[in-house]
Each structure stands twice: as C-alpha cells, then as structure tokens.
C-alpha positions in Angstrom: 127.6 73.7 28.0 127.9 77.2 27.0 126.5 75.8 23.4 123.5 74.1 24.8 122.6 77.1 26.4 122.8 79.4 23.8 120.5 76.5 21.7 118.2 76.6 24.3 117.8 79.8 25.4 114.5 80.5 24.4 112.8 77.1 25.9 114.7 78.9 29.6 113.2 82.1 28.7 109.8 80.9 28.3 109.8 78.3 31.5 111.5 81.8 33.5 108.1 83.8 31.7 105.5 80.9 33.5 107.0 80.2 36.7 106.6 84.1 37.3 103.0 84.4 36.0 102.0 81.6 38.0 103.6 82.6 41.0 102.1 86.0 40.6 98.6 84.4 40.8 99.0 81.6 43.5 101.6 82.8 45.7 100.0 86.1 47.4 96.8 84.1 48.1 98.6 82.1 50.2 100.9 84.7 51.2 97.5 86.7 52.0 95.7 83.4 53.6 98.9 82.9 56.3 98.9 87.0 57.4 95.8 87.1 57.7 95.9 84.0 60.1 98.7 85.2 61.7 97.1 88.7 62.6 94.0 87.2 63.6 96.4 85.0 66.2 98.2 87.8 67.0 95.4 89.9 68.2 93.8 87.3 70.0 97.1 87.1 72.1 97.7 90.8 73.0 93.8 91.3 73.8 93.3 93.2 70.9 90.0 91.2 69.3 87.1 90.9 71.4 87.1 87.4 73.6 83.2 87.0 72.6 83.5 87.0 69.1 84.2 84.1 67.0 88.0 83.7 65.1 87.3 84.7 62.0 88.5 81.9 59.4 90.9 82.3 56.5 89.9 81.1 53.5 93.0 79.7 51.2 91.5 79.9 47.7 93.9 78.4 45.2 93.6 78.4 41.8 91.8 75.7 40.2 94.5 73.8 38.9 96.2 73.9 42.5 93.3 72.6 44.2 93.4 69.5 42.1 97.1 68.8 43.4 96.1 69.0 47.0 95.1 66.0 48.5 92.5 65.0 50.9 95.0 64.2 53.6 97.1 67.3 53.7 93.4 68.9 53.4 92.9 67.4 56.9 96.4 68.5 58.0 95.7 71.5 57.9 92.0 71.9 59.2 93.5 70.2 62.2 96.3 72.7 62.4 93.5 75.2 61.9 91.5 73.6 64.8 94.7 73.9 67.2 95.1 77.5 66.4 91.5 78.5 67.3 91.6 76.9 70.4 95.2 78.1 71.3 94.3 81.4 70.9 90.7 80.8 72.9 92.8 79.1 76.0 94.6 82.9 75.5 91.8 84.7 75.6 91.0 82.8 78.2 94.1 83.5 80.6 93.2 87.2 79.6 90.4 87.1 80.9 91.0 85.7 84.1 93.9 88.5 85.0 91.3 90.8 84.9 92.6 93.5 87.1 88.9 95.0 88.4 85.5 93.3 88.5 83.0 96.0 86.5 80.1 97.3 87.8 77.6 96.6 85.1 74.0 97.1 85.6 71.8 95.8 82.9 69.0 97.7 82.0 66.1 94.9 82.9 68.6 93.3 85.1 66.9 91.1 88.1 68.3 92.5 92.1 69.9 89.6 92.7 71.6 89.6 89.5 73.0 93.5 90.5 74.1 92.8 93.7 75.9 89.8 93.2 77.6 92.0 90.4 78.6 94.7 93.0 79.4 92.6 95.8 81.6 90.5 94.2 85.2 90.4 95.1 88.1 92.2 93.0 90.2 89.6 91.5 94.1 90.4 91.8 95.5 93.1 90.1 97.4 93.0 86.9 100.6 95.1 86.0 101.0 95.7 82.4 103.6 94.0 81.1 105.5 93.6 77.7 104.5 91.6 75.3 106.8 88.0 75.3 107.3 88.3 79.4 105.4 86.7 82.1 102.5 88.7 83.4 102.9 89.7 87.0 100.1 89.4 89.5 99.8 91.5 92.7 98.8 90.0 95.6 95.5 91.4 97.4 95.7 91.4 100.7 92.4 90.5 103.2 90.5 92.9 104.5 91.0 94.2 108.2 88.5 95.2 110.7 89.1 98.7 112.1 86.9 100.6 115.3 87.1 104.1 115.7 89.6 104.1 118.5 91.8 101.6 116.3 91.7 103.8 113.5 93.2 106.8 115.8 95.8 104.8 117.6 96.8 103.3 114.5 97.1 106.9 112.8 98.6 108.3 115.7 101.3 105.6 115.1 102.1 106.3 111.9 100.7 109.1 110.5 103.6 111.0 108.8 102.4 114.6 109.0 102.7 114.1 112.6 106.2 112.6 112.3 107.4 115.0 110.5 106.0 117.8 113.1 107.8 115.8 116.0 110.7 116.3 114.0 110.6 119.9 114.4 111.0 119.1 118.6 114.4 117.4 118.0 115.6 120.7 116.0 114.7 122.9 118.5 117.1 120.5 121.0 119.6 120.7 118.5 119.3 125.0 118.4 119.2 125.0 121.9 122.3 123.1 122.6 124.0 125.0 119.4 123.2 128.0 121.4 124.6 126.7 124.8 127.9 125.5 123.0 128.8 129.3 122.4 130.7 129.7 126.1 132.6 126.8 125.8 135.8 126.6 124.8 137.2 126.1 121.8 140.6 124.3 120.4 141.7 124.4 117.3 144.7 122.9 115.4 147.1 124.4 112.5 150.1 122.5 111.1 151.9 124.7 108.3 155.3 123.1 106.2 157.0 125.5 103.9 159.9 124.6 101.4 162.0 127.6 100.7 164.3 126.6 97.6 167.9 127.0 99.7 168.8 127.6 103.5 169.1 130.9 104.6 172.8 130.9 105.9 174.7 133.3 107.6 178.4 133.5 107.1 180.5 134.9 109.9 184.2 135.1 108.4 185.2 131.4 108.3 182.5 130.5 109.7 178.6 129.9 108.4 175.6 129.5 110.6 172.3 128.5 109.6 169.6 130.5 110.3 166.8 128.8 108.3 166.4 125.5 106.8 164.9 124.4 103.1 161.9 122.8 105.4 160.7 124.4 108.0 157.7 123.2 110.0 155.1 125.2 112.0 152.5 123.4 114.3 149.9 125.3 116.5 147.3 124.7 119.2 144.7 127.7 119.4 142.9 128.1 122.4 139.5 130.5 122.6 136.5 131.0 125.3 134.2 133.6 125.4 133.8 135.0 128.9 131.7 137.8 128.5 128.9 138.4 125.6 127.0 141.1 126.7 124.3 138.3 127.6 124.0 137.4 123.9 124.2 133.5 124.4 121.7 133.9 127.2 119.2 135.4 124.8 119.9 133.1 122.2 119.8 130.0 124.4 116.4 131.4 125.7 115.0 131.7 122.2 116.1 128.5 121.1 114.2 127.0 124.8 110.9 129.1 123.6 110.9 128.1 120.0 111.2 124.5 121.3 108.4 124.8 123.3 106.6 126.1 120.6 107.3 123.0 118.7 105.9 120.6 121.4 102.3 122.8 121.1 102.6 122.1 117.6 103.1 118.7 117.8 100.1 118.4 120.3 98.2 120.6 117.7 98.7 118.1 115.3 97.7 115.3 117.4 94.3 116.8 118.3 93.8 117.7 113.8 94.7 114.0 113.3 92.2 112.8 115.6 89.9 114.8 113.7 91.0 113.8 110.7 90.2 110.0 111.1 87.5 110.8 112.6 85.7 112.5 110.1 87.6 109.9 107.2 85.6 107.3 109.3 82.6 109.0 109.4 82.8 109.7 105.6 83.3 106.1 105.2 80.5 105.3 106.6 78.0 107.2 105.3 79.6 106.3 101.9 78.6 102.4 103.1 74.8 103.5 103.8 74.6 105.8 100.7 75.4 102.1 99.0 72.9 100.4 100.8 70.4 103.0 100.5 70.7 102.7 96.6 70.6 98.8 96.5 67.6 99.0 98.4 66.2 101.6 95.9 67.2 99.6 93.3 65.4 96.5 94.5 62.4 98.4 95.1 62.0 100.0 91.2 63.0 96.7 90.2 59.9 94.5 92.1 58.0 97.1 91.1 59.0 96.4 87.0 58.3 93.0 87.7 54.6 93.9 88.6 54.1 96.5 85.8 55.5 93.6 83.9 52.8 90.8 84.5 50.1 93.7 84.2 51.2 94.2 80.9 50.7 91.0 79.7 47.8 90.3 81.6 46.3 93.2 79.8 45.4 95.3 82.6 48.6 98.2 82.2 49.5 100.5 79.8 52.9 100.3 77.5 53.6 103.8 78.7 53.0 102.6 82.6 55.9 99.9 81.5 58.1 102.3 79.6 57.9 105.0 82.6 59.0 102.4 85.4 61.8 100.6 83.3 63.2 104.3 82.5 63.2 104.9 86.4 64.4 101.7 86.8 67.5 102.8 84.5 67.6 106.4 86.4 68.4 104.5 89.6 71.1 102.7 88.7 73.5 105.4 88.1 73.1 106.5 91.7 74.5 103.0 92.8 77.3 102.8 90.7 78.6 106.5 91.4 77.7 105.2 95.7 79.9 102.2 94.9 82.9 104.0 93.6 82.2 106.9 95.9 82.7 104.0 99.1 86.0 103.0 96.9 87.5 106.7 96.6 86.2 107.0 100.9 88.4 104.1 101.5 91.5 105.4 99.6 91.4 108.8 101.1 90.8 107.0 104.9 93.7 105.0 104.2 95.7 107.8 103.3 95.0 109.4 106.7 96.1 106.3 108.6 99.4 106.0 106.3 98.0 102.6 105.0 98.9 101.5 101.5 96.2 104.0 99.5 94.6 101.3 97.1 94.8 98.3 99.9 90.8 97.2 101.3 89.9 98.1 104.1 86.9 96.9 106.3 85.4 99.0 109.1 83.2 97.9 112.6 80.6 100.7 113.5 78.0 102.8 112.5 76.6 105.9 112.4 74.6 107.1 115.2 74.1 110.2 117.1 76.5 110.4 120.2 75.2 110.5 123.7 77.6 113.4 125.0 75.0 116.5 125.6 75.5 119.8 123.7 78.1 121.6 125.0 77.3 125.5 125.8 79.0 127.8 123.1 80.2 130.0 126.0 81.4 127.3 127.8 83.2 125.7 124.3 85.1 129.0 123.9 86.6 129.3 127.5 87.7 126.1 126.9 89.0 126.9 123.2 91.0 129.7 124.4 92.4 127.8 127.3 93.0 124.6 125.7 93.7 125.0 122.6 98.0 123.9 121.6 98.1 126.0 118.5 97.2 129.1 120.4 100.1 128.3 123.0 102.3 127.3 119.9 102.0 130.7 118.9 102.4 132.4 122.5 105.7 130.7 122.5 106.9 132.1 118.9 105.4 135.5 120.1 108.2 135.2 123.0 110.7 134.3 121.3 110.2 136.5 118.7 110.5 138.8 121.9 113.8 137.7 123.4 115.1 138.2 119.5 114.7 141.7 119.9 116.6 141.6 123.2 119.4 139.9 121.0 119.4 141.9 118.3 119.7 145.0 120.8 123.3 143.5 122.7 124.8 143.3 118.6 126.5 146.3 119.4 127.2 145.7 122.9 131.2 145.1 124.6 132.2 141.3 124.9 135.5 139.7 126.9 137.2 136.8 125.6 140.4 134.9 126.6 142.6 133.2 123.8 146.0 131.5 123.4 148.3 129.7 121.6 151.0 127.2 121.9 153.4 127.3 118.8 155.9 124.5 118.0 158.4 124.8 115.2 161.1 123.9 113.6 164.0 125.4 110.8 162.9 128.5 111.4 165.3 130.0 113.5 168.8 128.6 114.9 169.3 125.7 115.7 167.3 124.4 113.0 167.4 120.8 113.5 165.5 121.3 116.7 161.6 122.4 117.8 161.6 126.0 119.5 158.3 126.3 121.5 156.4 129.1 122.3 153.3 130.0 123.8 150.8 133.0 125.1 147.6 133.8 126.7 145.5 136.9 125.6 142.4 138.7 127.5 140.8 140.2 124.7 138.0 142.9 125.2 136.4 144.2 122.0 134.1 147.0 121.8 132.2 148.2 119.1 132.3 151.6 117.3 130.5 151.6 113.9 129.5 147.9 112.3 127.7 149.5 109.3 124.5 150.1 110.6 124.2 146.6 110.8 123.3 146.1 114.8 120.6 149.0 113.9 119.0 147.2 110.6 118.8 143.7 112.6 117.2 145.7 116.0 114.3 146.9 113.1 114.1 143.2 111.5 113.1 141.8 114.9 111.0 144.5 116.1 108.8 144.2 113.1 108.8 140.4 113.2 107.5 140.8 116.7 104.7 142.8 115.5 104.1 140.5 112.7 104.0 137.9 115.4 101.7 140.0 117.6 99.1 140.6 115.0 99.2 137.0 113.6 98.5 135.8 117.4 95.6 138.0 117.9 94.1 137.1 114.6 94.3 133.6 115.6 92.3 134.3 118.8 89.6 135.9 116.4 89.9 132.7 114.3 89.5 129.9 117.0 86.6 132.1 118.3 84.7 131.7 114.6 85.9 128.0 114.4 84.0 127.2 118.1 81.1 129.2 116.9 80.9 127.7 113.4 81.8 124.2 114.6 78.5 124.6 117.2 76.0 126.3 115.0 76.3 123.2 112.7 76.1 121.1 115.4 72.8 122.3 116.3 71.6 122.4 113.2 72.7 118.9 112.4 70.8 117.6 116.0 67.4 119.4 114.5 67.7 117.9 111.3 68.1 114.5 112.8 64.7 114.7 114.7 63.0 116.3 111.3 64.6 113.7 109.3 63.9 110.1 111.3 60.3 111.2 111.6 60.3 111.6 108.1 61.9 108.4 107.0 58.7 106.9 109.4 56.1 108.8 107.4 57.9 107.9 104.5 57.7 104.0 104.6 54.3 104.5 105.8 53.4 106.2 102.2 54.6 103.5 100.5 53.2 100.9 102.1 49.8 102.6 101.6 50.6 103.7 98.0 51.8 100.3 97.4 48.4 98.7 98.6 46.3 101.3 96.5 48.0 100.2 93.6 47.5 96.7 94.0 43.6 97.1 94.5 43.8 99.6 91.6 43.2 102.9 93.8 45.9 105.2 92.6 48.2 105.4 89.4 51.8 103.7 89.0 52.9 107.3 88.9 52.4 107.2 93.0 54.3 104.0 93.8 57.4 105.8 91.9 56.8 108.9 94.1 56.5 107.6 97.3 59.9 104.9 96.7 61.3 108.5 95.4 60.7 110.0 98.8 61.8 107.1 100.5 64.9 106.9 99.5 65.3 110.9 99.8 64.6 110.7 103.6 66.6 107.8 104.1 69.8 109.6 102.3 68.8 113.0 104.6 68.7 111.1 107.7 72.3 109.2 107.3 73.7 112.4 106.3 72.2 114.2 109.0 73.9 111.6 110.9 77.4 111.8 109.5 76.9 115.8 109.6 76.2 115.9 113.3 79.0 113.4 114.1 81.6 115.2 112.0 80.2 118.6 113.8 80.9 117.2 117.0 84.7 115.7 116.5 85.0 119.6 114.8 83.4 120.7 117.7 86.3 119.1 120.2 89.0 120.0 117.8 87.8 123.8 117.8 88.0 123.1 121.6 91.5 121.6 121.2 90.1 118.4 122.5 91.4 115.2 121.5 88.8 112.5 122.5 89.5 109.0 121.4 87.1 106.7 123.4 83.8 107.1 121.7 
C-alpha cells in the first residue's frame, strides 16, 4: 500500500492542489450567501431592521460550472425555504409590533383633525418589559381607568398618603417617651447568678481533724431590688416633656392633614387645567387645519397665493407642537397626582369635575389672619415644643439636685463558707440618699444647652408667626388677583370668538387677508388658555388661601 502511494503521489498532490482552489472560489459564496441570510433573520427577530422595509434577498451566485449541477427542483427547494423565512421573520416583526409598549403621538404635517385626534386619543396598548433575547416576553397588565371627585381624591389620600403616616407615627413615639419617662419610679428587679471553679478546696486542718471551708464549686445567686423615691422632681419634668412633645406631635399630624388636603387639591386642579390646555390645542388645531383646507381649494382654484398656502401650513405645523407637549404635560399631571394620593405613579387615572370659580365669597384678609393665628396646628405644634423645650430647662436645673432611693438584696449561696454542701442566705435593705458635690461641670454645661435651645425655640416660633402672616397675605393677594383676571379674561374669550367669526366671514367674501384669520384663531386660543388658567389660579389661591388659614375643607 505504502508502494502505491509513493507511485502515486503526485496524481494525490495534484487532486489535494484542485479541491483547495475550488473550494477557495465556491465555498465563501455560499458561506457569504447563508450569513448574510442569517443576519438579515436575525435582525428582523431582535427588532433591529425596520418592520416597513422589505427583507433584503441574498443572492447565491455560484460559479458557472456549479450552477449547471443544480437542478431545477432543489432550485425550488430552496426559494420555498426562502419564502418561509421571509414570512417567519414578517409574523416576527409582526408580534413586535403589537407589544408596542406606548402609542406615539405623531402629527403629520398636512395631517386631516380627525386623523390627529384619533392618534391622541387612542388607548396605550399594554406595556412591555424588556426581556432577554430566547425568553418569553412579559406583558404588564393595564388596569381601567377610575373615576375620582374632589372629595374622593382627599379621603382617598387621607387614607393612604404616607407622609401623613409617617407623621402619625411620631404620636406613638411620644406615648412610648412618655411612658419611658413614667417607668423611672418604679421598681426595679434584677437577677445575677455567678459559678466559680477554684482548682482545689480550701481546707482547714485542725490537728486530726480537716474542715472545709470552701468548695472547688461554689455558686452565688442574687436578687437585686431598686426604687427611686425621691428625684428632686426630675421624672416629673421628664414625664411632662415627654406629655408636651406628644402633644406637639398630634398638631403636627393635624398640620399635615390640612397640607395634604391642599396638596390634592391643587394636583386636581393642575390636572384639570392640564385636560383643558389639551382640549384648547385640539381645538386650535382643528381650526388651522379647516382653515388649510380652504387656502387649499383657493389655490387650485386659482384665486390664493403659494405664499398664502405656505404661511398657513407652517402655522398649521407651529400648532402642533403645543398639543403634543399639552398631551404629555396631562400624562406627567397624572403621575404627580397619583403620587399625592399613594396610587401606583404610572397607573391611569380618570377624574369627574371641572374647573370653575367657587361660590364661597372672599374672605377679609383681617379676618383670614385672626383666623390663621388661631387656627393654624403648626403654630400650636410649635407652642408645644416651645414648652417643652421649657420644662427641659427645669430638668436640666434638678441635674445637680439630692435624690433618695431604697435598694436591696437577697443573696443565696453555696461552697463558699462552711457547710459547703448547703445554701447560706442572706439578705439587706438600703435607704440610699446621694447628694451631689462636683459632677464636672456637667449639670452646668446641660443647664446652658437647654436654655439656648429654648431661645432657639423662641425665636423660631416668633418667626413662624411672621411667616403664616406673609403666607395669609400672599395666599389672598393672588386670590384677588386671580378673581379680576377671571372677569378680564371670560369677556375676552367673548370678543375673541366674535373676531373670528367676523374675520372668518371677511375672508370668505374676500374683505381682509388670510394673514387675519391666523390672528384672530391666534387670539382665540390665547384667551381661551388665559381664562382656564385664571381659573385653576384662583381655585389653587383659594385651597392656599384655607391652608394659610389652617383650614381643611373637603366638601367643595
């Protein structure tokens, strides 16, 4: 064998020298044609090619004398495999597409008004998580929207708002300080068990005889008795501060009741006006758009300019930016309202009212700050701190002051003394009196620490006077000024539709320029965004107005 080999080595050599060249030329095309393919599949799948565009198509080019070998049937094999590829990958894109997690806002620019709001108004599809690639895409469920009044909104917040739990937390502290402080004059019992190996007996030898004293083990068990009887009124003082910072907690609480109900109420207010500043821009948007419409069939009929065309369709195209920021502007109100009422932030939320002045009368600013100053539960919050800041001087002053107490124990043991295979018992009652001579300075330096909180205390209060004062006084001014700009503005929207109409008439008999109509739906869409905030600013001025007052009004 090794013979024929070495006889025919150059015929292997040679048949080694073609099966390389012609793999060198045939193979990578096809090795080329499937990556190609397989990329193109692969990119389809993770959402990495564009859905709209078409699969590109491999080409597998052979060389000539290859493509004579391939037969028409396996040529149809693999168009068909081709075929079932494509749409494989489409049915992919497909399912991509459906999981979409948001529905876009997209405003064309010659885009009909039914066509945009149907685009805006249409409803979120669920939300996607992103997910590995080879795993099963997880869908979160949407929950419906819910209905929610103003008075709802409040008792729902009040529920579960947890800044507010968290401040009725601070009530349960102040029992636990004050019955901490109680504790300290009653008595206390305490228990101490001691066992001691010595390494040999302690004997004592008495001629023939040996007695012992002290055993190897020896056991010790105690029972400590103490009561204080007299502390120079020290738990009085601390039981008292303990009572005053509690009450100080249950203003705070009803402090933060009173900001909540602020809270939603101005989070439902924003909401609102966030709903009509979407509204407001629809409308503005259908108006530019009728009006392209017209400008539209002029121009062709001859009778408008290209520049009249070009000027409405670019206003048409300035409008639309101001509903998509309204849109996502009612999305970010709902979110932050949501937060308030300790809702899950990104779940929908649907809300029943409207904006509208309210039909209380304007409270009299002297009026609002006798009330403030009367009413208000962080002012009696901090009157309660400034007493107990108070008694804490009072404390501090009895550190160095004499205090009685009675103690005893009861001691059981046993190897320590003779016999000591039996417990000797013991006990004794003290009357101890202790009064103090020089602690360091350390009464002194704690008298100075709570005198100067006191007067931090002090000063912090008054301030706060001074600052509810400015809150009333601010709170009313822009009350007032939001009940004036109400009348200017309502009169204006009036005057405003009136312009229109007439500028809209003019144009259509040819009386005025297309430069007017865009004016006057300019101005009508300025008054109507003036009057709604006028309207949110005088109802958010009002609920400011009652919390200034420390009023918390729910009904509406």
């Amino acid at each position: 064998m090794s013979t024929y080999f070495e006889k025919n080595r150059k015929f292997y050599a040679g048949v080694v020298v073609m099966v390389f060249v012609i793999s060198m030329s045939v193979c990578p095309q096809y090795a080329s044609a499937f990556n190609k393919e397989a990329i193109e599949q692969m990119k389809i799948k993770l959402n990495y090619k564009n859905p709209g565009a078409e699969s590109v198509e491999v080409k597998n080019e052979a060389c000539p004398a290859e493509k004579k070998e391939v037969s028409s049937h396996n040529s149809k094999k693999r168009t068909a495999r081709k075929e079932s590829k494509k749409s494989s990958g489409k049915k992919a894109v497909s399912e991509v597409k459906t999981q979409t997690s948001i529905s876009p806002v997209e405003i064309k620019p010659l885009e009909t008004v039914s066509a945009v709001k149907a685009e805006i108004l249409a409803p979120a599809a669920p939300a996607v998580l992103p997910v590995a690639a080879g795993t099963q895409t997880a869908v979160i469920p949407v929950k419906l929207s819910e209905s929610l009044d103003l008075v709802n909104s409040i008792n729902f917040a009040l529920e579960n708002n947890r800044n507010l739990k968290s401040a009725e937390k601070g009530i349960k502290l102040a029992d636990i300080k004050i019955r901490e402080a109680k504790a300290k004059y009653d008595p206390q019992l305490s228990y101490q068990g001691i066992l001691t190996r010595m390494d040999q007996a302690t004997v004592m030898e008495l001629g023939p005889m040996s007695v012992t004293m002290a055993d190897k083990i020896m056991q010790d068990h105690q029972i400590k008795y103490s009561q204080a009887l007299y502390t120079s009124k020290r738990v009085e003082y601390g039981s008292l501060m303990a009572e005053k910072y509690k009450e100080s907690a249950i203003f705070a609480v009803d402090s933060a009741r009173v900001n909540l109900v602020y809270m939603v109420k101005k989070g439902f207010y924003d909401l609102l006006l966030a709903r009509e500043f979407v509204k407001v821009t629809q409308e503005s948007v259908e108006l530019i758009a009728t009006h392209v419409q017209t400008v539209k069939n002029r121009y062709n009929a001859g009778t408008a300019s290209k520049f009249d065309l070009l000027r409405v369709e670019v206003q048409e195209a300035n409008t639309k930016p101001n509903l998509i920021k309204s849109v996502h502007g009612l999305a970010i109100a709902k979110n932050a309202f949501n937060n308030i009422l300790a809702r899950p932030i990104f779940e929908d939320v649907e809300i029943a009212g409207e904006l509208k002045k309210s039909h209380l009368p304007l409270i009299e600013l002297e009026s609002a700050l006798t009330t403030a100053i009367g009413t208000r539960d962080d002012i009696k919050s901090a009157k309660a701190a400034l007493e107990a800041a108070d008694t804490n001087m009072k404390l501090a002053r009895a550190g160095n002051k004499p205090t009685v107490a009675l103690s005893g124990t009861y001691d059981q043991a046993k190897g320590k003394s003779h016999p000591v295979e039996k417990f000797n018992e013991t006990w004794n009652m003290n009357l101890i009196a202790q009064v103090p001579i020089f602690d360091g300075r350390e009464t002194k330096h704690a008298i100075e620490n709570a005198v100067t909180t006191y007067d931090q205390k002090k000063l912090d209060f008054e301030q706060l006077i001074e600052n509810v004062k400015l809150d009333v006084k601010i709170a009313h001014q822009e009350l007032t000024q939001a009940d004036e700009l109400i009348t200017a503005s309502e009169k204006n929207v009036e005057q405003a539709k009136e312009a229109l109409a007439i500028a809209q008439v003019s144009y259509d008999n040819g009386l005025n320029t297309n430069l007017e109509i865009m004016d006057a739906q300019l101005a009508l869409t300025q008054a109507k965004t003036n009057y709604y905030q006028s309207l949110h600013d005088y109802a958010v001025a009002f609920a400011k107005l009652e919390r200034s007052m420390g009023i918390a009004r729910i009904a509406e």
